[in-house]
N, C-alpha and C positions, 0 to 999 in steps of 0.2 A: 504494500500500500504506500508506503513511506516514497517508493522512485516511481510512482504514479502521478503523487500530490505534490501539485508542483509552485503551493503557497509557502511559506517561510512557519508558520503559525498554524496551530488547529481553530477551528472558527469558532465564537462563542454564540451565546443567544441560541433562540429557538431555531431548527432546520426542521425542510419535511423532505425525507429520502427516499426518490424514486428509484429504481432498480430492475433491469432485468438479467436473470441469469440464461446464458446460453448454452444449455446441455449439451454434448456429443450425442448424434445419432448411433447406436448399435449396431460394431459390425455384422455383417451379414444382412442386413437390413433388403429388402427387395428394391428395385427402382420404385414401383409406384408404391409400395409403404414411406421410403423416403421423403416422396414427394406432398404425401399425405403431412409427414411429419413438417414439415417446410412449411407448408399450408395453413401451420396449426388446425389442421381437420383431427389430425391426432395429439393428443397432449401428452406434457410430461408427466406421467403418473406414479412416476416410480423416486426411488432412496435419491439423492438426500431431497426429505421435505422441506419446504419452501420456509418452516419456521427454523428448521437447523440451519440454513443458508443466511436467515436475516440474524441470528444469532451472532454466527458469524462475522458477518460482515461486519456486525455494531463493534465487534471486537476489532476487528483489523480497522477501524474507522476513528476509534478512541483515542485520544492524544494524537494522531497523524489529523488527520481532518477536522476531527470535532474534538471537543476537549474532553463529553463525557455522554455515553452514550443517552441519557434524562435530558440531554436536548431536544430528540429526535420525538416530536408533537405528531407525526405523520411519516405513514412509511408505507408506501404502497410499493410493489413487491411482484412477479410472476417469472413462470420458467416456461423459456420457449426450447425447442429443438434446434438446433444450427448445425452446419457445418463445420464453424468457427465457435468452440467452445469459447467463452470470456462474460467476462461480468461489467456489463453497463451500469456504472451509479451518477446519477445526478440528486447533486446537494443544493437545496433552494435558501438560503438564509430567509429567517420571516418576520426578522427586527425593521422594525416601521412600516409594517404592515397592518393594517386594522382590518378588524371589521365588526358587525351589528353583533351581539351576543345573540345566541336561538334560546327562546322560552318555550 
């Protein structure tokens, strides 16, 4: 994470961390189940689950990116199929942001 982030400082104040993980397709996979999988017509349903992945991630994100994972107000999250395993995060800082409270 650390040769990713490429601020001097972990961010303070509230973030909402979007994310998607990009799983390896199964070798031996057929051509048109691939293509399925590409499509998201197939999802990823299998180990690691999406909550051990955002576990994670809060961990490799801590003192590198963010100061402390009790930042993190919002975090949306999903795992697609790729070719190119890799983890997409985008970090939205939410200081001076407002809005109306919900009743």
């Amino acid at each position: 994470m650390r040769s990713q982030w490429n601020q001097k400082e972990a961010m303070g104040g509230p973030v909402e961390i979007q994310v998607v993980y990009h799983m390896p397709i199964p070798s031996g996979t057929s051509k048109a189940r691939r293509r399925q999988m590409l499509n998201n017509t197939i999802h990823h349903i299998k180990r690691p689950d999406v909550d051990n992945l955002n576990k994670f991630l809060n961990d490799c994100l801590k003192t590198v990116a963010i100061q402390d994972d009790n930042q993190v107000v919002s975090l949306q999250s999903r795992k697609i199929y790729s070719e190119t395993p890799k983890t997409i995060i985008r970090i939205i800082p939410l200081s001076g942001i407002y809005c109306s409270s919900w009743e």
